[in-house]
N, C-alpha and C positions, 0 to 999 in steps of 0.2 A: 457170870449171870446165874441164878439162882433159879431153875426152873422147876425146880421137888412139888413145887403147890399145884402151879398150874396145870403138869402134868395128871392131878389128882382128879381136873373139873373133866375137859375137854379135850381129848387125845388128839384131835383133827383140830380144834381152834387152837391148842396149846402149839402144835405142829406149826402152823399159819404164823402166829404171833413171833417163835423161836425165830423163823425164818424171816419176818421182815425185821425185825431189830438185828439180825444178822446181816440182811442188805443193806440199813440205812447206816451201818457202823463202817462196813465196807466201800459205800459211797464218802460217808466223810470223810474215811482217812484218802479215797481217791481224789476227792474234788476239793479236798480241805474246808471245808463248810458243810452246815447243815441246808435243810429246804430254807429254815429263815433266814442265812444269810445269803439267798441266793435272789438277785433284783431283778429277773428277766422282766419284758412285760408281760402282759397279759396274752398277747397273739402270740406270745413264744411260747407261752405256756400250753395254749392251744394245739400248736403245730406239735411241739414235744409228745401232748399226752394221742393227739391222733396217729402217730407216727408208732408209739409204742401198743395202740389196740389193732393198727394194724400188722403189726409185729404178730401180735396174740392169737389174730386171725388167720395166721399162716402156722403158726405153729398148732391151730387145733384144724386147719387141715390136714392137715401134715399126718395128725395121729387118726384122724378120722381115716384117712387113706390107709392109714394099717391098721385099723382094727377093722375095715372092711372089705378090705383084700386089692381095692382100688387102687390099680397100678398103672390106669390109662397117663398119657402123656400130658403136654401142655394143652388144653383146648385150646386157650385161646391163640396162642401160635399156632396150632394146627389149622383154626377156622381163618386165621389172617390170611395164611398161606395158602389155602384156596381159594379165598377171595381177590387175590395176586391173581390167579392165574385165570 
């Protein structure tokens, strides 16, 4: 892959771009197909893309808890378990 130009325009979109043509080459050779030959419906597609923003949602608290020093526990198991008791 030839990336001499791109890196010329936009260091951070060139960066982006490297990187997903690097996933989607990754997935193919894993899944053997690309998105278009892939038939789910349309509620699979659904469930998939909600599944992976939840993903997303956990790994930016994740970083949020370390770049803010926030080291408390699980709340919400903590608030279950008093409300157990």
């Amino acid at each position: 892959m030839n990336t001499s130009k791109m890196k010329k325009a936009d260091s951070i979109l060139s960066q982006v771009l490297i990187d997903h043509i690097k996933r989607h080459e990754a997935g193919q050779k894993k899944y053997g197909g690309s998105m278009d030959d892939n038939h789910k419906s349309v509620v699979a597609w659904i469930k998939d893309a909600k599944e992976e923003a939840m993903d997303f949602v956990v790994y930016l608290t994740k970083l949020e808890k370390l770049l803010t020093g926030d080291n408390t526990s699980d709340r919400l198991l903590y608030d279950s378990e008093k409300i157990r008791k």
